[in-house]
VOBA-1610 file (N, C-alpha, C; in pm, whole numbers, padded with zeros to 5 digits, always signed):
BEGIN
Unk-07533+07815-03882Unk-07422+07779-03796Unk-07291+07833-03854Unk-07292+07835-03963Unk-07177+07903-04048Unk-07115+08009-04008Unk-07237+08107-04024Unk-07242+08236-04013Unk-07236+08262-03838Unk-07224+08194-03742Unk-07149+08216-03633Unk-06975+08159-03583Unk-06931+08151-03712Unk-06816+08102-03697Unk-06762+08192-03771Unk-06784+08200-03933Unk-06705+08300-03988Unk-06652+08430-03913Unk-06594+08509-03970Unk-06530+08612-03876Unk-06561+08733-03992Unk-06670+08760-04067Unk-06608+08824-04149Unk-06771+08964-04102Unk-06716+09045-04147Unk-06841+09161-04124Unk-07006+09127-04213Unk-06979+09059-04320Unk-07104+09005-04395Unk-07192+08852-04303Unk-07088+08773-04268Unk-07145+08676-04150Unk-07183+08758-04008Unk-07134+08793-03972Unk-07168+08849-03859Unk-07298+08969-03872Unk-07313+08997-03954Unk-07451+09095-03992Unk-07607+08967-04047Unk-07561+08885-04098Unk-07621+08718-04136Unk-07678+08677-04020Unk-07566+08658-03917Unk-07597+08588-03796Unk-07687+08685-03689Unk-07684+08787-03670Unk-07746+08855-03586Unk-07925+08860-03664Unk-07902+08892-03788Unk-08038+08850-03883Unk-08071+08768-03839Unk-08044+08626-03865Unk-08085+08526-03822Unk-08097+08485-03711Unk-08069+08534-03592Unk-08092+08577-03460Unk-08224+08680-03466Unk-08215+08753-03457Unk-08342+08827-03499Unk-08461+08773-03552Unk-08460+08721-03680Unk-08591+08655-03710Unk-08630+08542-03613Unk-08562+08504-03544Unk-08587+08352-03446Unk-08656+08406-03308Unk-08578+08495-03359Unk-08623+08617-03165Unk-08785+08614-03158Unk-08779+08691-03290Unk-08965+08730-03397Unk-09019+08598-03394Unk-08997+08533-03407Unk-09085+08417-03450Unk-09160+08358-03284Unk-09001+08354-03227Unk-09062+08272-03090Unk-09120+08419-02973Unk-09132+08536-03043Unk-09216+08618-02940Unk-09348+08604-03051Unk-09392+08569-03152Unk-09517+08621-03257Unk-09543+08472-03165Unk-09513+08401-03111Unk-09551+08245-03061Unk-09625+08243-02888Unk-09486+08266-02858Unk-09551+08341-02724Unk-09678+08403-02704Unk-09705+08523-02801Unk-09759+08642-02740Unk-09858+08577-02769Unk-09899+08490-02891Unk-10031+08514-03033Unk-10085+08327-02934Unk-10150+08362-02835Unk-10213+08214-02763Unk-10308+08205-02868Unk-10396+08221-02977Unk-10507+08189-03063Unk-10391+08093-03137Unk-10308+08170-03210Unk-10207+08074-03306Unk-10192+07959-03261Unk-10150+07960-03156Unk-10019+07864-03057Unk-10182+07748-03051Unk-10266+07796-03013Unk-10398+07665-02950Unk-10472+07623-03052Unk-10437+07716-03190Unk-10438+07635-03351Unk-10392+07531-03406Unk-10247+07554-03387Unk-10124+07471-03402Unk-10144+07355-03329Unk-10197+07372-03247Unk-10176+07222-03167Unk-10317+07158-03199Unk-10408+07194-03243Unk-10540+07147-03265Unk-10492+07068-03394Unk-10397+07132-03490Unk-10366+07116-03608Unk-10296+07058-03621Unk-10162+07033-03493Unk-10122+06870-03459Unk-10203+06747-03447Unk-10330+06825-03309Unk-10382+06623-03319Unk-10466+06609-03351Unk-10488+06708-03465Unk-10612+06618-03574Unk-10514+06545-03715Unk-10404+06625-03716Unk-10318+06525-03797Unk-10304+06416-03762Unk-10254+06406-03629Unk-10212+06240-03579Unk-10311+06202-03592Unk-10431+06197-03539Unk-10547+06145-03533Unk-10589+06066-03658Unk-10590+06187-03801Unk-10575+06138-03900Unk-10474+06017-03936Unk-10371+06060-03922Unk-10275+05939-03984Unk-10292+05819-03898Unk-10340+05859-03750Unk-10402+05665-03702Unk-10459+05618-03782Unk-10568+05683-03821Unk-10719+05618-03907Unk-10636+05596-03996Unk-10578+05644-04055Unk-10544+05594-04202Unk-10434+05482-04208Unk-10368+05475-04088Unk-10263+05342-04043Unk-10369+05219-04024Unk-10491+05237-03942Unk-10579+05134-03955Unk-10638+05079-04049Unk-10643+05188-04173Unk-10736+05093-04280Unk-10642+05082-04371Unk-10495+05085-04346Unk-10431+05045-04437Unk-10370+04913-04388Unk-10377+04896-04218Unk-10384+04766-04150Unk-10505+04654-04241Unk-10575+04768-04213Unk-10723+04627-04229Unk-10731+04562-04402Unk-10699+04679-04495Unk-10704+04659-04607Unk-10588+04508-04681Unk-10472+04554-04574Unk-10366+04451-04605Unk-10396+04288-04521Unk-10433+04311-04381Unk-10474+04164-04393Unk-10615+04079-04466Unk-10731+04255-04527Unk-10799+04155-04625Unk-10739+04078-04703Unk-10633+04157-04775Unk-10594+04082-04910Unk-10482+03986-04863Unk-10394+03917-04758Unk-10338+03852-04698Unk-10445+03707-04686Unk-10539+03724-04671Unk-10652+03653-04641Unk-10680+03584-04737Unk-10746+03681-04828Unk-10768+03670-04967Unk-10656+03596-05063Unk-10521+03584-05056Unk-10442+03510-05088Unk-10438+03384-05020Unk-10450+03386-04898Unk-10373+03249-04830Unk-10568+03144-04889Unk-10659+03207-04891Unk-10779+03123-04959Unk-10729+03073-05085Unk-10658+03128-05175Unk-10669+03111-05339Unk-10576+02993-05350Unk-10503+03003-05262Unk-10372+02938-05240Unk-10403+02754-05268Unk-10407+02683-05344Unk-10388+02529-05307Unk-10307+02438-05276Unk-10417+02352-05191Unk-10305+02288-05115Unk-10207+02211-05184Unk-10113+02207-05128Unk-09985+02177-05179Unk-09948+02007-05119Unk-09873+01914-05223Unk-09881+01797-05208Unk-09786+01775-05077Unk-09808+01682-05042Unk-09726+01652-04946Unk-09613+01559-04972Unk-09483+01651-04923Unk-09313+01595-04976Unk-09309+01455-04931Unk-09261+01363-04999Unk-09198+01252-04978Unk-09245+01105-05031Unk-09225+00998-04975Unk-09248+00906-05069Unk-09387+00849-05051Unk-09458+00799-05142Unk-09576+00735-05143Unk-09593+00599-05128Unk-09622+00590-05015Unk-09672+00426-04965Unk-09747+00324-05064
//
């Protein structure tokens, strides 16, 4: 973003670079459908992954939630004794 503000002949040779490689990138994206139907396979087997692993880190925590509130004894009851 810089480098389209400066005014100077070294930014302005920066910025068109960097224009350029973005150009490249989103035509190598476009053109390359094997890549592009990779990438997205390679999205939702990630998510997919990180569900499973949100679940057994669900399940693991209310074992041991469990597992505490058992160990736990009961506690007297406040106030005065009849």
């Amino acid at each position: 973003m810089l480098t389209s503000v400066l005014n100077t002949d070294r930014a302005i040779a920066m910025n068109i670079e960097i224009m350029r490689a973005f150009a490249q990138y989103r035509a190598l994206l476009l053109d390359n459908r094997e890549l592009r139907r990779e990438l997205r396979g390679l999205d939702a087997k990630l998510s997919r992954t990180t569900e499973e692993l949100m679940e057994r880190i669900d399940d693991l925590t209310a074992k041991v939630l469990v597992r505490e509130i058992a160990k736990k004894k009961p506690s007297r009851p406040i106030g005065f004794k009849k």
